[in-house]
N, C-alpha and C positions, 0 to 999 in steps of 0.2 A: 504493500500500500504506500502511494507516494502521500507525502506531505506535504502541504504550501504551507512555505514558511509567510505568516503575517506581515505586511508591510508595515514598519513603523508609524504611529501616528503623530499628528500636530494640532496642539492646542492651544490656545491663545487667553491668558488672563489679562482681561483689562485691569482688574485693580489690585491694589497688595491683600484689602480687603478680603478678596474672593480665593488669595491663594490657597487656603485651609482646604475648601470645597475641591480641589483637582492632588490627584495618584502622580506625587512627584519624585518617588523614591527611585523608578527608573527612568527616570527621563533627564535627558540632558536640560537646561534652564536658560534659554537667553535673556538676559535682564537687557530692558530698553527703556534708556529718559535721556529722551533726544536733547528735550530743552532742561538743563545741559548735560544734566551727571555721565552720561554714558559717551557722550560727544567730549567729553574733557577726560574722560579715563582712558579712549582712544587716543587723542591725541598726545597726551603725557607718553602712552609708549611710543608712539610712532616717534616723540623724538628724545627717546632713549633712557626716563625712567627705569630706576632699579626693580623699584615695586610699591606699590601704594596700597596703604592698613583703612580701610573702610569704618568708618564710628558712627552708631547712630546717635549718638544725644551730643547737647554742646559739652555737658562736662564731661564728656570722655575726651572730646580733640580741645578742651582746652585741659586736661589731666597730660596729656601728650605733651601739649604747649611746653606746660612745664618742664617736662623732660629734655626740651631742648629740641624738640622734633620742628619740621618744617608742617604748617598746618593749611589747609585749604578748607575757608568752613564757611555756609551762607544758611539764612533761613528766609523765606519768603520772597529769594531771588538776589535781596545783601549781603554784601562781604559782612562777616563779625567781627566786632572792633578788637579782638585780641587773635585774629587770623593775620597769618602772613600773607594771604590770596583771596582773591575773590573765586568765581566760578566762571568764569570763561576762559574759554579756551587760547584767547592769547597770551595770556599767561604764561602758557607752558610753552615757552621755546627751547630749542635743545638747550643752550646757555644756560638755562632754570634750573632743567629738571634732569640733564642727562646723568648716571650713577645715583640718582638724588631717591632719597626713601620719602613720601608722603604721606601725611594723614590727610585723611578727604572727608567730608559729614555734609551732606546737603537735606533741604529740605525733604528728597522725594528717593533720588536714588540709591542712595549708601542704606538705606534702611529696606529694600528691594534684592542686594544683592547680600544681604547676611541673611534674608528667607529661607535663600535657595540650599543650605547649609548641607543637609541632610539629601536631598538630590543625588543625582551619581554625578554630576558635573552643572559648575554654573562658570559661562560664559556671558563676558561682553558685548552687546551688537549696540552699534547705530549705522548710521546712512555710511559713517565713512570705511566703514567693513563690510561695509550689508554683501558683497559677492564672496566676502573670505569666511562670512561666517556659515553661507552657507552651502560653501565646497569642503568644508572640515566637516558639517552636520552631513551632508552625503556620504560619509566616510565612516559615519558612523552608525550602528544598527538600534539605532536607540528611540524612544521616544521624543519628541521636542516641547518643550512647556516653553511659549512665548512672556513670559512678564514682562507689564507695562508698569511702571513706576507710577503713572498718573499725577495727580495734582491731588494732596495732601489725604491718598485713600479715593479720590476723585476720579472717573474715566477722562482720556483725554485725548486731542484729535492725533497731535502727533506724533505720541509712540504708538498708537493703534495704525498711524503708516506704513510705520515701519514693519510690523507685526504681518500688515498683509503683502507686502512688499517679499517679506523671508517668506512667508508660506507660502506664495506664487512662486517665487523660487524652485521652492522645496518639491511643492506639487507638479511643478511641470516639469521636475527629473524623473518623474515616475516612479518614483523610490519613498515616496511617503501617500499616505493618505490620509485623509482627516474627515471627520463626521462633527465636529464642532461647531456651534450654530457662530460663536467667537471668532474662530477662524474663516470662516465662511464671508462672516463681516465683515474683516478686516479687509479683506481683500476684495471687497465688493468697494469698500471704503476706495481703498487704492487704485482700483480702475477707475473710480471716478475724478479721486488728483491726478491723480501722475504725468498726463499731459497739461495741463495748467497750474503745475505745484507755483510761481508764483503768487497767483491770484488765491489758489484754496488756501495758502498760508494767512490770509487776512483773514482767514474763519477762528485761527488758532486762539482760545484765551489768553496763554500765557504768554502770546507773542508780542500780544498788545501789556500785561502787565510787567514784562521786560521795557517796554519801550516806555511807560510809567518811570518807570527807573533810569531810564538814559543806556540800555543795556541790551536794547535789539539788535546792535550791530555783529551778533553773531549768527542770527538768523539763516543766512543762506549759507553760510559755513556750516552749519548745523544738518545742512538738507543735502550736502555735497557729497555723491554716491563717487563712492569705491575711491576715497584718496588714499587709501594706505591699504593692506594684509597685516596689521597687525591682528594678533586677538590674545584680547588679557582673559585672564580667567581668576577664578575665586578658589583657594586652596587654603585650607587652615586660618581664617582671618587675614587672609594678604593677598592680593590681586597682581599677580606677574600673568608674565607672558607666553602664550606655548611656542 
C-alpha cells in the first residue's frame, strides 16, 4: 500500500492575541511587523550585526541598559528616553551595528517573537526577505505559522501583506497547502495591493501614526521586496543568523 505523504500546511495569525488558539509545536513561525520590528531586525543583519537579545517590557532593556548593553527600545512608535536608538531602520548602518550585540523591545514585535519559543523554529520575515524566507521554508517539510505582530494585540493591514505575499509564494511551489480561512485572506488581501502598493499604503493606520510622529520616512523602505537573503532566526532568547 503506497502512502501520500501530507503536504505541509500554512497558516496565518493575525494577532499575538489569537496565537494560543493555533498547533505551533510543529511548525516553523515566521514572525512579521513590517512597521518596523521585523524590517529593523533584517536590516541590523544585512549589515552585519553579531546578534540581537529581544525584551518584552521596558524594564528588562532598560535592566540591560545598565549593564552596559547597546539598547534599541520604543513604545507607541518613540524612541525611550534612556535608549541609545530609536526604531528605524536607518539607524543601523554597518558602522553601528557591525560585530555589535543588541537589545531591541518595541511596542508590537519583540513580544511576537518570544511566543514562538516552544515552536520547532521561529524565523524572521518582512518585504526585504520575503523570496529568502520562503526558499528556506520550501526546504523544509514543516508546517508554517505566519505571525502578524499587529498593532498592540490589534489586526493590521501591513503585516497581513506580507502574510499573503509568503503564502502565495508558498502555494504556488506546490509544496504546501492550506485550508485556512487567514491564509486565504491574506492573500486575497495581497492580490488586491500588490499592483498599487503605493496608493493601498495610504489605507495603513500606522502609516499615518508614524507620520504623526515625523517618522514615515521609512515607509517604502519598509515595503522594499527582496533587498537582502538574510534571515535571522530566534534561538534561546537571541536572534542570529542562519
Amino acid at each position: 500500500m503506497t502512502v501520500v505523504q501530507q503536504k505541509p500546511k500554512i497558516e496565518v495569525c493575525f494577532s499575538p492575541l489569537q496565537f494560543h488558539l493555533f498547533d505551533s509545536k510543529d511548525s516553523i513561525v515566521v514572525v512579521v511587523d513590517i512597521l518596523r520590528a521585523t524590517t529593523v531586525i533584517t536590516t541590523m543583519f544585512h549589515n552585519g550585526v553579531h546578534k540581537v537579545i529581544p525584551v518584552q517590557t521596558i524594564e528588562n532593556a532598560l535592566e540591560y541598559k545598565k549593564k552596559g548593553y547597546l539598547v534599541v527600545a520604543e513604545r507607541d512608535g518613540e524612541k525611550l528616553e534612556f535608549a541609545d536608538f530609536g526604531n528605524s531602520p536607518y539607524y543601523f548602518t554597518s558602522d553601528i551595528v557591525k560585530g555589535k550585540e543588541l537589545v531591541y523591545s518595541t511596542t508590537n514585535g519583540t513580544n511576537a517573537i518570544t511566543m514562538g519559543k516552544n515552536s520547532k523554529q521561529v524565523i524572521i520575515g518582512s518585504f526585504m526577505n520575503l523570496t529568502r524566507v520562503s526558499e528556506y521554508l520550501k526546504t523544509k517539510t514543516a508546517n508554517v505559522l505566519i505571525l502578524c505582530a499587529g498593532w498592540k494585540d490589534r489586526f493590521n493591514l501591513e503585516d497581513t501583506l506580507f502574510a499573503g505575499a509568503l503564502s502565495e509564494k508558498l502555494i504556488n511551489s506546490g509544496l504546501f497547502i492550506t485550508k485556512c480561512d487567514s491564509a486565504n485572506a491574506s492573500m486575497d488581501l495581497w492580490n488586491i495591493a500588490k499592483n498599487d502598493l503605493t496608493n493601498y499604503k495610504e489605507k495603513i493606520a500606522h502609516r499615518h501614526r508614524l507620520k504623526k510622529l515625523g517618522l514615515d520616512d521609512v515607509i517604502d523602505y519598509c515595503f522594499t521586496i527582496d533587498s537582502t537573503e538574510v534571515l535571522p532566526y530566534f534561538d534561546k532568547g537571541t536572534l542570529k543568523m542562519l
